[in-house]
C-alpha positions as CSV (number, residue, x, y, z in Angstrom):
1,X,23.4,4.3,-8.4
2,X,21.1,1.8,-7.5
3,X,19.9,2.1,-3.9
4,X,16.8,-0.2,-4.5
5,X,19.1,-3.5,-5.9
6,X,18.8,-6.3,-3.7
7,X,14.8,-6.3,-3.2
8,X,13.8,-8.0,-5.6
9,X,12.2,-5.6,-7.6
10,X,13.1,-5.7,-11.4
11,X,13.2,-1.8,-13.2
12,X,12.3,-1.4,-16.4
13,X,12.9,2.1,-17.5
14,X,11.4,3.6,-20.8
15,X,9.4,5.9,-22.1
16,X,6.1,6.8,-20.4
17,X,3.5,9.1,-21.7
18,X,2.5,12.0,-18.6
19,X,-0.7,10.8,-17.0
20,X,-3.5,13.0,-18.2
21,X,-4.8,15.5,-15.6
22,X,-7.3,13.7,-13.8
23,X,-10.5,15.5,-13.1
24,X,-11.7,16.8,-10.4
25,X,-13.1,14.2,-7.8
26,X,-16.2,14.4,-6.5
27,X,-18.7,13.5,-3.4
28,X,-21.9,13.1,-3.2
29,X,-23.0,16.7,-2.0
30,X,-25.1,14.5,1.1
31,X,-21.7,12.6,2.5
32,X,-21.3,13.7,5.7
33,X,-18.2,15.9,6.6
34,X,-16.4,14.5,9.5
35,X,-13.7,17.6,9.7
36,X,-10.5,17.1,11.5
37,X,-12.0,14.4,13.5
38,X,-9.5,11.4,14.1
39,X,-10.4,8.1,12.2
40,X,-8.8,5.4,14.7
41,X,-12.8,4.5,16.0
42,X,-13.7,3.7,12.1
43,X,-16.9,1.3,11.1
44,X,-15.4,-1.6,9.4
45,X,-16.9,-2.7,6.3
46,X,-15.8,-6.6,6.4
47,X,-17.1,-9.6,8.0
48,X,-15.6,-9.8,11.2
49,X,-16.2,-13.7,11.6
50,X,-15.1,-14.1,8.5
51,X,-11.7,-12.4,9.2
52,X,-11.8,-14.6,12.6
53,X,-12.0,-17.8,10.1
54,X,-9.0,-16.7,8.4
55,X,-7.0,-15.7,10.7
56,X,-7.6,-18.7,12.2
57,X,-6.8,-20.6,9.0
58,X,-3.7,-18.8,8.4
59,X,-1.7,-19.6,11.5
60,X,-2.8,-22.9,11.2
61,X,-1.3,-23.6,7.6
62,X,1.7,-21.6,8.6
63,X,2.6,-24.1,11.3
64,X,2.2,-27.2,8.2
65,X,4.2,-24.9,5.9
66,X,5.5,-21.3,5.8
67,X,3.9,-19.4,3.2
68,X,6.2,-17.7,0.7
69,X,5.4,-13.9,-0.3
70,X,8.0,-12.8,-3.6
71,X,9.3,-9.5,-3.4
72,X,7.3,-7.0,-4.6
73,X,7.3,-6.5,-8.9
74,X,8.5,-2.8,-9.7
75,X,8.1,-1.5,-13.6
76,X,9.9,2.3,-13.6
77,X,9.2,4.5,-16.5
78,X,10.0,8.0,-16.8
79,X,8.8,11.1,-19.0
80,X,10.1,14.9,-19.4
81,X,11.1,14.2,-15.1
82,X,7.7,12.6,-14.3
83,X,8.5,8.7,-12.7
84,X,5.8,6.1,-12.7
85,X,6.2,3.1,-10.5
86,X,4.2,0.5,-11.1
87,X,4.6,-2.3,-8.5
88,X,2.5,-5.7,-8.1
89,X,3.1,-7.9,-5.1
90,X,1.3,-10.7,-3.0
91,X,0.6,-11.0,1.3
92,X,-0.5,-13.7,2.9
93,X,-3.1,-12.5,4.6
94,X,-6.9,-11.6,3.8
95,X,-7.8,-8.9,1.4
96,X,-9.8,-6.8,4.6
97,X,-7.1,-6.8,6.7
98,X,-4.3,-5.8,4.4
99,X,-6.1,-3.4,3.0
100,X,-6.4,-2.2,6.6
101,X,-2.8,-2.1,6.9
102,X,-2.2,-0.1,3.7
103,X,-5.4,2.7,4.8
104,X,-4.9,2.6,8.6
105,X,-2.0,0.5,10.0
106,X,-2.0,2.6,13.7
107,X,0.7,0.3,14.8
108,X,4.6,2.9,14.2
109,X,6.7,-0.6,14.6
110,X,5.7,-1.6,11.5
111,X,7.6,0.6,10.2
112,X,10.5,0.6,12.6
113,X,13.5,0.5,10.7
114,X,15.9,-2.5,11.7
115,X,19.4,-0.2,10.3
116,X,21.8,1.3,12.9
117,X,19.5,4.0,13.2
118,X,17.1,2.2,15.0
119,X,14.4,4.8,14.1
120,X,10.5,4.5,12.3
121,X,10.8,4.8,8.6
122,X,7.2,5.9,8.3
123,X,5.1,7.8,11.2
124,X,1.6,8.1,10.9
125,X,1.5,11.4,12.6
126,X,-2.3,12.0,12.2
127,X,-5.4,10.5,9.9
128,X,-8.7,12.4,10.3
129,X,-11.8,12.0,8.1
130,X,-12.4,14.8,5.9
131,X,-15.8,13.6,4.0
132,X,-17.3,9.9,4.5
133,X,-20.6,8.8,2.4
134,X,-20.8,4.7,3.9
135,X,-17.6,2.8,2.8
136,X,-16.2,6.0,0.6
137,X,-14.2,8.6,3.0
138,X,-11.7,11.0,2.2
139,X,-9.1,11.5,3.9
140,X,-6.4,13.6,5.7
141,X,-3.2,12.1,6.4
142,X,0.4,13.3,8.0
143,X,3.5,11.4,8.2
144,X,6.7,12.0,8.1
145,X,9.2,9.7,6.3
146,X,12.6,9.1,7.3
147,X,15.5,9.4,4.8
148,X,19.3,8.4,4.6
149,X,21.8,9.7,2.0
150,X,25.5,9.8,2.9
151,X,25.9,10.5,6.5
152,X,23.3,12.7,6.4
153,X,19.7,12.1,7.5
154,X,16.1,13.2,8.4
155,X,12.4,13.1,8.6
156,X,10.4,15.0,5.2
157,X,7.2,15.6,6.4
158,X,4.0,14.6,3.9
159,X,0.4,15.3,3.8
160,X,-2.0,13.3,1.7
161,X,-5.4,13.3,0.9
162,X,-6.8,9.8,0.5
163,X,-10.0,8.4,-1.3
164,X,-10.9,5.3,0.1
165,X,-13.2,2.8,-1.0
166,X,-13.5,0.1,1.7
167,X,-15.8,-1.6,-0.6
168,X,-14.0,-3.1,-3.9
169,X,-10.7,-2.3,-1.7
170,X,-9.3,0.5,-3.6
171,X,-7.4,4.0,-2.5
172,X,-6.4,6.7,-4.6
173,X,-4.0,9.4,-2.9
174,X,-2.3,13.1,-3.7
175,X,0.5,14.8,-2.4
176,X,-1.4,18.3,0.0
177,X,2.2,19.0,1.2
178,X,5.5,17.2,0.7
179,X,9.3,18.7,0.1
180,X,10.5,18.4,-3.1
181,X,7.5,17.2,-4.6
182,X,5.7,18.8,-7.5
183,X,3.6,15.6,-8.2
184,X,3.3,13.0,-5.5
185,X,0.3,10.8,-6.4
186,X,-1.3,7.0,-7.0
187,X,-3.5,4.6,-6.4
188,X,-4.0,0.9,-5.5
189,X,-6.3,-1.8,-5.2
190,X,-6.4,-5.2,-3.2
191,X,-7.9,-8.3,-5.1
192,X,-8.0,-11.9,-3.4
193,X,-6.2,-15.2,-4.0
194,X,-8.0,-18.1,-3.6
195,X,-4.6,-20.0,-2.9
196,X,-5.9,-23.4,-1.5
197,X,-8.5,-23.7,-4.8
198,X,-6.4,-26.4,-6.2
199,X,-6.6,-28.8,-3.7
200,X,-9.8,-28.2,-2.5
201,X,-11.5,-27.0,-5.4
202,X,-10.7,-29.6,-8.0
203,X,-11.5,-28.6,-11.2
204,X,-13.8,-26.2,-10.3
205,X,-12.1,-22.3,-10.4
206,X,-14.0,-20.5,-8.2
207,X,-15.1,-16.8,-9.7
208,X,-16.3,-15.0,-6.5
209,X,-16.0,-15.8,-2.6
210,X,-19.2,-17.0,-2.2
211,X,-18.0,-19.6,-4.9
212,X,-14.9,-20.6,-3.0
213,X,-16.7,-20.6,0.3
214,X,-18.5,-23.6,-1.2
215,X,-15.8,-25.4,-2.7
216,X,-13.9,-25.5,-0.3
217,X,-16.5,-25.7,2.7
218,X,-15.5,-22.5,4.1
219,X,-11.6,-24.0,4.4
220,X,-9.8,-22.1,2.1
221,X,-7.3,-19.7,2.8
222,X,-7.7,-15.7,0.7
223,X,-4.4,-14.4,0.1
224,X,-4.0,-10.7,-1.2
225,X,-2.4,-9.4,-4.6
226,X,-1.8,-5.4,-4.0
227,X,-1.6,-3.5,-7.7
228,X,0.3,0.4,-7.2
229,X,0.9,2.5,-9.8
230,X,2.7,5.6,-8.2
231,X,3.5,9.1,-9.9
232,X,6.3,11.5,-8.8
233,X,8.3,14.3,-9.9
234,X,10.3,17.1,-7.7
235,X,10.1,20.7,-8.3
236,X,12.9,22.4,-9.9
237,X,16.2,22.8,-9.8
238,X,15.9,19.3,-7.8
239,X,14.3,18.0,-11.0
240,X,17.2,18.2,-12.7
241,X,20.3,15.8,-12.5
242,X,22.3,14.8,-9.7
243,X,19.4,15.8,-7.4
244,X,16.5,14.2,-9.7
245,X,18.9,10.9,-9.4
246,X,19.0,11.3,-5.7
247,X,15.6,11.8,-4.9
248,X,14.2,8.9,-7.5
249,X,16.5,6.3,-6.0
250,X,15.3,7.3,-2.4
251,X,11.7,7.4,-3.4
252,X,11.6,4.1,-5.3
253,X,13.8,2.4,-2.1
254,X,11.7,3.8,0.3
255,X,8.4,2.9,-1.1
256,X,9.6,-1.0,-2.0
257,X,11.1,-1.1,2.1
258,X,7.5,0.2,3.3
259,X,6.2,-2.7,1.3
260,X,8.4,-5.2,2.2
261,X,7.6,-4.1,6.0
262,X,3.9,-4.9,5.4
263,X,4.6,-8.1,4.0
264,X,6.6,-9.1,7.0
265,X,4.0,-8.0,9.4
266,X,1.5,-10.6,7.5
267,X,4.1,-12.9,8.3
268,X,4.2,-12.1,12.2
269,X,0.1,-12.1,12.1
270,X,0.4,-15.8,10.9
271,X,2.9,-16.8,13.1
């Protein structure tokens, strides 16, 4: 059974070593606590004009021509029950704001779920700042998550701790609570595109944004490549077969749909 066929997404399943046990992360012991407080009123850490420019930019080129985003690129290993996804995919939209979207997307329609259900896929129920030293904060975050199997159906409610670096545009999460799941945990980063450094460029690649600012005199458009690597593995018995195959094809469907629903809402913000 393969629930996830027809995104796009290419599985490659071999043999994957475990991830080590990572170590225990850390915060500086002077980052302020911020306890249960809600998040929604955060400092941003971009430049606002900048994101203004861009936007601007955007829904200008997409009236000339549509950008294209490809599905997203999904690699599945697995190891004694342990599943790593690793998925690589592209948004047309700046590297700020979509890493916005992935850390604090506030808007439940993104995630509305266009099937006959007519129902969110993912909620975010709450996201409160647990510790925050400048552009690192950790994070508390619930949401429940929607499922379909057969005719039956439901909501499995997750919690998460996220580190978030709003800096180099990088978030590292762990299952707190989830059903089924023994390990529930990942990362990602956002890195820019400098897509229009061909034309306006020339010959001259540009290494850094400052760079392409120049060469392009502040023209160019920053798209966003998004790099996930994402472990799970359910607790027994469900770890074992027909259940494991269950919950693996729901998890890897459900996480490619969530992405696929943030790459259309890049396309609505350029329209």
């Amino acid at each position: 059974m393969r629930v996830f066929s027809g995104f796009g997404g290419w599985i490659n399943q071999n043999i994957q070593e475990p991830p080590k046990a990572e170590s225990k992360r850390s915060v500086d012991v002077n980052t302020n606590s911020v306890s249960e407080k809600d998040s929604n009123n955060q400092k941003l850490h971009y430049d606002k004009e900048e994101m203004k420019n861009q936007t601007q930019l955007w829904i200008d080129a997409e009236k000339k021509q549509p950008w294209y985003d490809a599905p997203p690129k999904v690699k599945v290993k697995t190891k004694k029950g342990l599943c790593h996804m690793h998925i690589e995919l592209t948004l047309g939209w700046y590297p700020d704001g979509v890493f916005e979207l992935f850390t604090n997307p506030n808007d439940g329609p993104l995630f509305f779920d266009m099937n006959k259900h007519g129902r969110q896929l993912l909620e975010y129920k709450s996201r409160k700042v647990l510790k925050k030293d400048g552009p690192r904060q950790i994070v508390k975050v619930e949401q429940p998550v929607a499922w379909d199997f057969l005719w039956w159906s439901g909501a499995i409610p997750i919690e998460l701790i996220v580190e978030e670096n709003q800096t180099d545009l990088t978030a590292k999460y762990k299952k707190e609570k989830m059903m089924f799941m023994k390990v529930f945990e990942g990362s990602y980063k956002v890195e820019p595109l400098y897509v229009d450094s061909v034309r306006l460029c020339k010959h001259n690649e540009p290494k850094s944004l400052q760079e392409y600012k120049i060469c392009s005199g502040g023209q160019g458009r920053i798209a966003s490549k998004v790099t996930m690597d994402q472990y799970f593995q359910p607790y027994p018995p469900f770890n074992l077969p027909p259940f494991s195959w269950f919950i693996r094809d729901i998890t890897i469907w459900t996480t490619i749909t969530l992405l696929k629903m943030l790459q259309h809402a890049s396309v609505v913000f350029r329209e």
